[in-house]
KOLKOLNU-949831 format. One record per residue (C-alpha): residue number from 1; residue in one letter; chain; x, y, z. Coordinates in pm, 1 decimal. Each point is the difference from the previous one (the first is absolute). Layout:
pt nr:NUM | rest:A | kette:A | c1:X | c2:Y | c3:Z
...
***
This chain:
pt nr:1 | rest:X | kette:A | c1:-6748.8 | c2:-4628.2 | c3:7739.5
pt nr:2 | rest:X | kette:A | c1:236.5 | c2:210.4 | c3:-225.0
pt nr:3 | rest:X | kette:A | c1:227.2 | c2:-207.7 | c3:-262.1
pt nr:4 | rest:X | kette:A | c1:346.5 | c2:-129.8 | c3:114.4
pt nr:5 | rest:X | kette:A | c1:279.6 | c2:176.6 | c3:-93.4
pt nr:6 | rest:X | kette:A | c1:254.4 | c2:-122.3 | c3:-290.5
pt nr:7 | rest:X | kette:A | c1:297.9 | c2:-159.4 | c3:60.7
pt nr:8 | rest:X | kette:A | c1:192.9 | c2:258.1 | c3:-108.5
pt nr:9 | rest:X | kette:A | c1:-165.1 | c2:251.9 | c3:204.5
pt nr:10 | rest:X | kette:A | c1:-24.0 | c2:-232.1 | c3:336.5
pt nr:11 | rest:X | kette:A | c1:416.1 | c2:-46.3 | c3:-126.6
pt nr:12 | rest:X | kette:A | c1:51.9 | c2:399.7 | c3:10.1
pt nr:13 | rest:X | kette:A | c1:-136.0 | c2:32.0 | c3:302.0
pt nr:14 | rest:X | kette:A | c1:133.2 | c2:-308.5 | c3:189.6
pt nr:15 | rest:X | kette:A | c1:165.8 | c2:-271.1 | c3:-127.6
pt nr:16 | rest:X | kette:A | c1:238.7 | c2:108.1 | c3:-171.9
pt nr:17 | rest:X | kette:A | c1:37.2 | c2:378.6 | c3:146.2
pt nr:18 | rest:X | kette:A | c1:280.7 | c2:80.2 | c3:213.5
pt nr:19 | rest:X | kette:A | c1:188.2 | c2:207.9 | c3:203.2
pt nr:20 | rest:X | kette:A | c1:227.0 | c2:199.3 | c3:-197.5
pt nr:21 | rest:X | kette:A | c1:301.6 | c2:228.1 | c3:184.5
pt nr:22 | rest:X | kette:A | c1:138.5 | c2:180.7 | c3:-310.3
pt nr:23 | rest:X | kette:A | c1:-260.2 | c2:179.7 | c3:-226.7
pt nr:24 | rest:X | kette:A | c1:14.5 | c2:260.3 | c3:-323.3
pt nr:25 | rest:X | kette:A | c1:-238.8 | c2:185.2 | c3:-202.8
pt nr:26 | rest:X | kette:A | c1:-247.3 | c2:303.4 | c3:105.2
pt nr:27 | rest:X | kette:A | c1:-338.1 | c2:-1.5 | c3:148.6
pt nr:28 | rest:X | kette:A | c1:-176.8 | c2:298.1 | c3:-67.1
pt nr:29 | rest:X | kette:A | c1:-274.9 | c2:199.6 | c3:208.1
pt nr:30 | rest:X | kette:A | c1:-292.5 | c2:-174.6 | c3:-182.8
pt nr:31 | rest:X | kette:A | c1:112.3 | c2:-352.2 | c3:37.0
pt nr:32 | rest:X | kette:A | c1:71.9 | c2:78.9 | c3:396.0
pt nr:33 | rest:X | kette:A | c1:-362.2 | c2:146.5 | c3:-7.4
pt nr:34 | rest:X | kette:A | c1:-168.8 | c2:-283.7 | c3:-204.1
pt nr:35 | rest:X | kette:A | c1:199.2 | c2:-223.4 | c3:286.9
pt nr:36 | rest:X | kette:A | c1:-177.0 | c2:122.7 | c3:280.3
pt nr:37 | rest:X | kette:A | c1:-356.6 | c2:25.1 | c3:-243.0
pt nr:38 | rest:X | kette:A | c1:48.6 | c2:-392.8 | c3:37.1
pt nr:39 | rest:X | kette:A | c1:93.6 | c2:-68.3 | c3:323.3
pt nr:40 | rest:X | kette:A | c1:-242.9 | c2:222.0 | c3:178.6
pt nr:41 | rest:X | kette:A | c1:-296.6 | c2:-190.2 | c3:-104.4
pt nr:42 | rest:X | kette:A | c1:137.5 | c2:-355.9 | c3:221.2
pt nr:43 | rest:X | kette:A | c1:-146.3 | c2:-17.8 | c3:313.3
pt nr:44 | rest:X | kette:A | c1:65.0 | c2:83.1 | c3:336.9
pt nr:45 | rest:X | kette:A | c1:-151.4 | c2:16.1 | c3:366.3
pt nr:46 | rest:X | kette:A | c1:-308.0 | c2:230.2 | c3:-13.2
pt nr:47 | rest:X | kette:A | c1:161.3 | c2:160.0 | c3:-327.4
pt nr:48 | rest:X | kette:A | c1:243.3 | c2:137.0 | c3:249.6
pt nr:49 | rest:X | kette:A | c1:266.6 | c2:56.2 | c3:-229.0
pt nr:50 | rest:X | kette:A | c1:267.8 | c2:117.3 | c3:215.3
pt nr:51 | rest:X | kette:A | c1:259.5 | c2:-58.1 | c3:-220.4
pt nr:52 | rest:X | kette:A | c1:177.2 | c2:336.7 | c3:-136.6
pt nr:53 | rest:X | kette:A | c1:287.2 | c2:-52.0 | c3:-294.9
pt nr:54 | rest:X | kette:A | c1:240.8 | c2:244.3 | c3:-78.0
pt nr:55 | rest:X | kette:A | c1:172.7 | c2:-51.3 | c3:-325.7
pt nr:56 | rest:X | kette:A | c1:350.2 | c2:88.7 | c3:39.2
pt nr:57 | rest:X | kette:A | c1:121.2 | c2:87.1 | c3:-334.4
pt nr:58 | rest:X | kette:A | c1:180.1 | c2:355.2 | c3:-32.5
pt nr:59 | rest:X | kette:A | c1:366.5 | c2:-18.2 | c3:104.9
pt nr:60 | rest:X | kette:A | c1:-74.1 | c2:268.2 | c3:271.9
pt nr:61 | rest:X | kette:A | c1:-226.9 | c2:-272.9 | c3:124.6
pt nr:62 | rest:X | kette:A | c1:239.3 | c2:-274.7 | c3:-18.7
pt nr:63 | rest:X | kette:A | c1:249.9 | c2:210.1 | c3:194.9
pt nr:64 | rest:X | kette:A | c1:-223.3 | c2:22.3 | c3:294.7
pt nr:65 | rest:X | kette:A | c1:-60.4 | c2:-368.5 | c3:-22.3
pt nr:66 | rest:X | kette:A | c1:373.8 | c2:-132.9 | c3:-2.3
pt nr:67 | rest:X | kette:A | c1:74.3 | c2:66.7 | c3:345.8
pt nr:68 | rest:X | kette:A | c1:-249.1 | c2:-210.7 | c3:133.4
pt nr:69 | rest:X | kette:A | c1:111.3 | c2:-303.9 | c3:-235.8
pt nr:70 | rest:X | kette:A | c1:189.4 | c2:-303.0 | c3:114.5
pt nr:71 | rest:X | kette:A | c1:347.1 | c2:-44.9 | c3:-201.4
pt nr:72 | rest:X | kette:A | c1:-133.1 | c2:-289.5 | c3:-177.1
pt nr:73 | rest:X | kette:A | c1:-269.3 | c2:187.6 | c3:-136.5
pt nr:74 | rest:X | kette:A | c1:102.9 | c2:330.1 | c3:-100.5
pt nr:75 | rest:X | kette:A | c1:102.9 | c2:-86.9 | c3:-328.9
pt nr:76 | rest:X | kette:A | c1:-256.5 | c2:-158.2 | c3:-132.0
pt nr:77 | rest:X | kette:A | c1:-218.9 | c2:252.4 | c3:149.3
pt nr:78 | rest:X | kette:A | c1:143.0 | c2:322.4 | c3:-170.9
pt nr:79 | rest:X | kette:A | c1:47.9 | c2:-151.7 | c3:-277.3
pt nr:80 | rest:X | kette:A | c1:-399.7 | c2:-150.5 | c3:-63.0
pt nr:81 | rest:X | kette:A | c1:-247.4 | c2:237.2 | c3:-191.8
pt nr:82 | rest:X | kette:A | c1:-257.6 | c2:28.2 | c3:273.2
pt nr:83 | rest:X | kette:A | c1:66.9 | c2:-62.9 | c3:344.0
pt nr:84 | rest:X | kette:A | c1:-349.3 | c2:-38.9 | c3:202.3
pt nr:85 | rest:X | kette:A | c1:-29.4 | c2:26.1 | c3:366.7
pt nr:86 | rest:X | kette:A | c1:-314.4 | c2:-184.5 | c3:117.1
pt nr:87 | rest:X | kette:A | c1:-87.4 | c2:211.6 | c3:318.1
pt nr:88 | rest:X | kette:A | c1:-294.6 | c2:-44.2 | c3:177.4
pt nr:89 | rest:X | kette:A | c1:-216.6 | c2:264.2 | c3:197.3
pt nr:90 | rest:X | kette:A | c1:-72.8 | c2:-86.7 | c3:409.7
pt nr:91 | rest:X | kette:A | c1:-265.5 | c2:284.1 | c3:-78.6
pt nr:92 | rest:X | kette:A | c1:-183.2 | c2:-168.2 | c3:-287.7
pt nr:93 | rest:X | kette:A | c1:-312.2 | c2:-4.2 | c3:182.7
pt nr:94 | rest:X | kette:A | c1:-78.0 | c2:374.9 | c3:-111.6
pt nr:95 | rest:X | kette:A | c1:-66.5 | c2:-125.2 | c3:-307.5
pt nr:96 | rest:X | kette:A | c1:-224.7 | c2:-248.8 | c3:54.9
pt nr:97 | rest:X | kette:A | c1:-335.7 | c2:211.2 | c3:11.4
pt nr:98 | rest:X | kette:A | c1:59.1 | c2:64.8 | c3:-423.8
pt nr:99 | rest:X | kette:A | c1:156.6 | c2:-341.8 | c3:-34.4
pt nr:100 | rest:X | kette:A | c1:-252.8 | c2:-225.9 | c3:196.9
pt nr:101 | rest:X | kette:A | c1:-301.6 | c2:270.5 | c3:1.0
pt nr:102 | rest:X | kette:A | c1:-282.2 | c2:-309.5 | c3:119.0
pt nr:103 | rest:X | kette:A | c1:92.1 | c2:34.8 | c3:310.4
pt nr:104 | rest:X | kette:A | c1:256.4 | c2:203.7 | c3:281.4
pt nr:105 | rest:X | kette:A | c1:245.4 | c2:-239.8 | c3:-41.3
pt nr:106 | rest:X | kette:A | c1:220.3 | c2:328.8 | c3:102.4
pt nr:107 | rest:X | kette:A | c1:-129.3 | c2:-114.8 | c3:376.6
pt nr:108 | rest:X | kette:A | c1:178.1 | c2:-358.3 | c3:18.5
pt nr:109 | rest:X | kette:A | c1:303.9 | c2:183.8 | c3:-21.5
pt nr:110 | rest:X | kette:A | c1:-26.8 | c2:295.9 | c3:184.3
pt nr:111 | rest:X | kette:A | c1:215.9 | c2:46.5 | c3:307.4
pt nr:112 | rest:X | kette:A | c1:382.2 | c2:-39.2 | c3:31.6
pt nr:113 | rest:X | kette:A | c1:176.7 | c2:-44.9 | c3:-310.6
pt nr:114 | rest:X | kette:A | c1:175.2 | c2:-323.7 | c3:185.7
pt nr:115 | rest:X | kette:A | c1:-375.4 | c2:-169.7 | c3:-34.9
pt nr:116 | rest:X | kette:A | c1:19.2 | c2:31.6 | c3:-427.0
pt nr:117 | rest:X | kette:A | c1:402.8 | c2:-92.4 | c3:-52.2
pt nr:118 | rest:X | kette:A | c1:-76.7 | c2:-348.3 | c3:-28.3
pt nr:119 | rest:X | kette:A | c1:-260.8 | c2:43.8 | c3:-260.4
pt nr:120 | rest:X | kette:A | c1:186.7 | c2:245.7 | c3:-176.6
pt nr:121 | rest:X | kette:A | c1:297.8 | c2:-195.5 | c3:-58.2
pt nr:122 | rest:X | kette:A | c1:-212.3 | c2:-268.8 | c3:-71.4
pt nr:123 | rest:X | kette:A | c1:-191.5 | c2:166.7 | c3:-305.7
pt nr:124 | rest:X | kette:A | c1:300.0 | c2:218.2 | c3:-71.9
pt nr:125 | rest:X | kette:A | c1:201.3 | c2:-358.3 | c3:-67.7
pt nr:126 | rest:X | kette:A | c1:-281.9 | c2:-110.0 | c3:-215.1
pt nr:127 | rest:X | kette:A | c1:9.8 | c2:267.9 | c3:-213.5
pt nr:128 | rest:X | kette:A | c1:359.6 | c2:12.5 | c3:-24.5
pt nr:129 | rest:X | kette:A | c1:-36.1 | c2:-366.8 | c3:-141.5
pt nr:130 | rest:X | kette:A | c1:-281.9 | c2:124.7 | c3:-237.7
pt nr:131 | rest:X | kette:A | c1:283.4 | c2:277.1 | c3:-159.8
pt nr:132 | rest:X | kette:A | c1:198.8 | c2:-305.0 | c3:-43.8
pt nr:133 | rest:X | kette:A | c1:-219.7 | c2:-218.8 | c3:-228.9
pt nr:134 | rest:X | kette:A | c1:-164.9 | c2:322.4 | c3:-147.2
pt nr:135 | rest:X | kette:A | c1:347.6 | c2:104.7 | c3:-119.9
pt nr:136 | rest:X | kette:A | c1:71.2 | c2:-367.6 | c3:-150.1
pt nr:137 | rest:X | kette:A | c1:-317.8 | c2:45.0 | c3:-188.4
pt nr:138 | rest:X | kette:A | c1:71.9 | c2:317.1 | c3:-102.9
pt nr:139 | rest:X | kette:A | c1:300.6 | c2:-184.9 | c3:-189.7
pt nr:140 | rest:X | kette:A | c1:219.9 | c2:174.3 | c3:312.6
pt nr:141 | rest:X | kette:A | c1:328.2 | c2:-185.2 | c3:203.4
pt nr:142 | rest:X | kette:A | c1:-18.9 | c2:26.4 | c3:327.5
pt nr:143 | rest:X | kette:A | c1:241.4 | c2:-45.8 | c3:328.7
pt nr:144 | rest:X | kette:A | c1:-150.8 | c2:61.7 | c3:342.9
pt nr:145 | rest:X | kette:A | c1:213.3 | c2:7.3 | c3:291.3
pt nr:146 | rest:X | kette:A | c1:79.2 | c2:115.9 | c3:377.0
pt nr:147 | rest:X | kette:A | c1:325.8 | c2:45.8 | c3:58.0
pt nr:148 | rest:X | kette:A | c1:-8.6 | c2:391.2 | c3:114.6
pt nr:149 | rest:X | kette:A | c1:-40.6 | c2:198.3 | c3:269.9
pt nr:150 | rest:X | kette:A | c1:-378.1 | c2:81.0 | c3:31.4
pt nr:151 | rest:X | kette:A | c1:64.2 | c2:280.8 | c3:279.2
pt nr:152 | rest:X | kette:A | c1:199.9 | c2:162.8 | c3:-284.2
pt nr:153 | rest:X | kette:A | c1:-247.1 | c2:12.9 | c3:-261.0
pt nr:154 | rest:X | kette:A | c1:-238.9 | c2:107.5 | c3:220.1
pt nr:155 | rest:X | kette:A | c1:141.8 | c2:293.7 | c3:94.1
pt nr:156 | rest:X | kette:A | c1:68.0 | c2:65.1 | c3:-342.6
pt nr:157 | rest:X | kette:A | c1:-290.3 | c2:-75.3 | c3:-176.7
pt nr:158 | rest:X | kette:A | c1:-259.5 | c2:23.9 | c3:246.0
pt nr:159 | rest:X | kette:A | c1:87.0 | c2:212.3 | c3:253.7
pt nr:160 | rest:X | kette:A | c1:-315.8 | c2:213.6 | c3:188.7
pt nr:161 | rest:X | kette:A | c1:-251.3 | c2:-336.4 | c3:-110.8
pt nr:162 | rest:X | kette:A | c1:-166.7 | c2:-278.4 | c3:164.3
pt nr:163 | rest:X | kette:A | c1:178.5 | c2:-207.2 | c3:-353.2
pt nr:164 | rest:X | kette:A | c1:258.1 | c2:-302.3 | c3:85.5
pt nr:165 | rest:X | kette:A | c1:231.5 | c2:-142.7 | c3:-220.0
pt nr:166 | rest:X | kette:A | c1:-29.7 | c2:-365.3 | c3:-46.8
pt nr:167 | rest:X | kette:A | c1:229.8 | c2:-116.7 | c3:-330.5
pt nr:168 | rest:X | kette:A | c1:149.6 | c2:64.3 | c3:-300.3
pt nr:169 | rest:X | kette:A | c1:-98.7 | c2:-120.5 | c3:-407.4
pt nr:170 | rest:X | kette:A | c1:248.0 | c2:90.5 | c3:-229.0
pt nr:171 | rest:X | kette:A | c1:-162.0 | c2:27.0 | c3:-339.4
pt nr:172 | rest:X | kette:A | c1:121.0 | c2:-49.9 | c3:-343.3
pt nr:173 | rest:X | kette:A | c1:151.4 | c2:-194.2 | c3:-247.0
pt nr:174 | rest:X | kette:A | c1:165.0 | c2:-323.3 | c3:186.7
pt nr:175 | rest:X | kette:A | c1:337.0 | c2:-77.6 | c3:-102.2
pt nr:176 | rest:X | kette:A | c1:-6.0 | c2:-345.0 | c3:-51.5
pt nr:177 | rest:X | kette:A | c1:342.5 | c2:-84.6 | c3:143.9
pt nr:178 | rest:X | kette:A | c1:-91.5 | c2:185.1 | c3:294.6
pt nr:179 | rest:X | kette:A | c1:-246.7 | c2:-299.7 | c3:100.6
pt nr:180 | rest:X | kette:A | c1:78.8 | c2:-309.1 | c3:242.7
pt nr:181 | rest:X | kette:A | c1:-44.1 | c2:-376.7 | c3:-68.2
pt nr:182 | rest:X | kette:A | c1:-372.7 | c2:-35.2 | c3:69.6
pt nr:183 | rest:X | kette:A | c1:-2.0 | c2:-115.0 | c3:374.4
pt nr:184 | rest:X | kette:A | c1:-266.1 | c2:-304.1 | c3:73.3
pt nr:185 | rest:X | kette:A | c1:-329.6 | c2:92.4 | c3:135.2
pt nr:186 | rest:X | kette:A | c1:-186.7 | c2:-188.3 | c3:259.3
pt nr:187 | rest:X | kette:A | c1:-261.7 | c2:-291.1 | c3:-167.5
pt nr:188 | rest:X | kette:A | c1:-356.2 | c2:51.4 | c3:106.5
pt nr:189 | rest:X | kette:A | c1:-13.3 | c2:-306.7 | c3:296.1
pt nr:190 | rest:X | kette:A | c1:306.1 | c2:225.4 | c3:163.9
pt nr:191 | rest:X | kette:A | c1:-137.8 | c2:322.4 | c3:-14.6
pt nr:192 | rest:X | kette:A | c1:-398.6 | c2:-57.8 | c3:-5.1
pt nr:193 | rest:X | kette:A | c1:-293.9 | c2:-231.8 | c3:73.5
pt nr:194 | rest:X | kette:A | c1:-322.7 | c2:-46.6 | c3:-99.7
pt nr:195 | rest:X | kette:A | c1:-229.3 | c2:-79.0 | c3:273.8
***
């Protein structure tokens, strides 16, 4: 068993992290790189990895994103460092003969792409949350959302590919007065039982 984390650490990356929607500060190319050096190593169906990021972070970039935002995100969204989308890829199963190379895992999903959505989005969503807590280690503010028009960013981010858009993380520095009152959370004998 490997040692339990600090307080301060299990704080960072939980208890006390939050959802910010006003950020500052820069992010540069290595700390976007060392992000996804972290987050690639959690685990996944088959090492499936579907998920594909694309770090929106040049204004050119930005500008194709806006359209697709909903009003109530726009701001906060051109005006974070790093704006990820966490796509995920309905083809992922071409990979799979370099990343799961034990076995032709490639077979299970063979066939119409309608057959490997569901596990795409599933693993795609689990790696999305990964970028989350590896950016919160990584001493990063984070603010995922929907709220925009996934057709949109498709088309203009990636158009001609088997990739689908699934939500947004802005990244940053959170503005503190950007934050909500922490809302209450379920206790465990609501949400989950031992049995």
């Amino acid at each position: 068993m490997t040692d339990i984390l600090s307080d301060a650490a299990l704080d960072q990356l939980f208890r006390t992290a939050r959802t910010y929607n006003g950020f500052s500060g820069e992010i540069d190319d290595a700390t976007l790189r060392r992000l996804y050096d972290l987050l690639k190593f959690a685990p996944t169906s088959a090492n499936a990895s579907p998920a594909r990021f694309v770090f929106v972070k040049s204004a050119e970039a930005k500008a194709k994103l806006a359209p697709a935002l909903s009003e109530g995100n726009l701001d906060k969204t051109m005006s974070a460092p790093v704006t990820v989308i966490i796509g995920h890829d309905e083809d992922f199963h071409e990979k799979l003969p370099f990343l799961f190379p034990h076995t032709d895992a490639k077979s299970w999903f063979d066939g119409p792409r309608e057959n490997r959505r569901e596990a795409a989005f599933r693993n795609g969503s689990l790696q999305g949350a990964y970028l989350i807590l590896a950016a919160r280690a990584l001493g990063l503010d984070t603010g995922a959302m929907s709220g925009f028009d996934n057709a949109k960013v498709d088309a203009a981010f990636f158009a001609g590919t088997a990739i689908k858009s699934n939500f947004l993380v802005n990244l940053g520095i959170g503005d503190p007065s950007t934050i909500f009152p922490r809302s209450p959370r379920l206790p465990f004998d609501e949400a989950a039982r031992i049995v």
